[in-house]
N, C-alpha and C positions, 0 to 999 in steps of 0.2 A: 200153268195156264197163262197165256200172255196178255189175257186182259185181264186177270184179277192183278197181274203185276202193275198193270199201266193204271187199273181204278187206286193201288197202293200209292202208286208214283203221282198220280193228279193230288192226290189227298194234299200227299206230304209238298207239292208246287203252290197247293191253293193256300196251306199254313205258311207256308214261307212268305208271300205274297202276303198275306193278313199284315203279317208280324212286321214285314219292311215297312206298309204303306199306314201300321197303326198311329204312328207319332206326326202324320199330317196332316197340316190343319182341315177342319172339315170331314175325317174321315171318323169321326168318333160315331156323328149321324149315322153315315153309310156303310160302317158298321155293322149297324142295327140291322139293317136288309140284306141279306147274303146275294152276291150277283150270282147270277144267271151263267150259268156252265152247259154247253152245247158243244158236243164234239163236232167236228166239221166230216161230213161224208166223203166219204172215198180216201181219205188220209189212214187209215190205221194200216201201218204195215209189221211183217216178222220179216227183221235182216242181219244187219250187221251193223254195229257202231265204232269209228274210227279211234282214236284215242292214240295219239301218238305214232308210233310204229305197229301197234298193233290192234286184233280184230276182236269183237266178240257178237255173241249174238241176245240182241235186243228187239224189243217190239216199242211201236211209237204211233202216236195218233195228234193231228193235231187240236186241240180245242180254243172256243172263242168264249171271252170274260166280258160282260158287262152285264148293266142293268136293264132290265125288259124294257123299260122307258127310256131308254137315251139311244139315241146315234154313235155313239163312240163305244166303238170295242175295240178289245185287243187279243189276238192271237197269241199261242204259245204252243211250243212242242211239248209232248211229256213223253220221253224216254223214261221205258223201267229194259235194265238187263235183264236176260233170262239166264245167264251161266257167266262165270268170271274166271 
C-alpha cells in the first residue's frame, strides 16, 4: 500500500530531522511541542524514482513542517519505494 509506505517514510524523515536539529541551541524548548505535519494537497503521487541509471517504482507526497504559531515553514518531499 503506497501510503502506509509513505506514513513509514515520513515517520523515519521526521526522526531524522529530530535528531539533526536536537543539538541546537533553543531546540531543546521546541522540542517539547511536536510541529505541525500537513501533507500539502494535490502532491501524493505513485511513479518512478531516478537513481542513477536506473528506475523504480515509488510513491511520494509532499508535506509542510512548522509550528501552528509561526510563519516559517518548510517543505519536504517524502519518498517510500514500493519495489527494489
Amino acid at each position: 500500500d503506497p501510503r502506509r509506505a509513505l506514513d513509514a517514510a515520513q515517520r523515519k524523515l521526521l526522526a531524522e530531522l529530530a535528531a539533526v536539529t536536537a543539538d541546537e541551541p533553543g531546540q531543546r524548548a521546541a522540542a517539547e511541542g511536536q510541529p505541525q505535519v500537513t501533507d500539502v494537497p494535490g502532491t501524493f503521487e505513485v511513479g518512478y524514482e531516478l537513481e542513477g541509471n536506473e528506475a523504480y517504482p515509488a510513491a511520494r507526497k509532499l508535506i509542510e513542517i512548522g509550528s501552528p504559531d509561526s510563519m516559517f515553514k518548510t517543505r519536504r518531499w517524502v519518498v517510500a519505494p514500493l519495489a527494489r
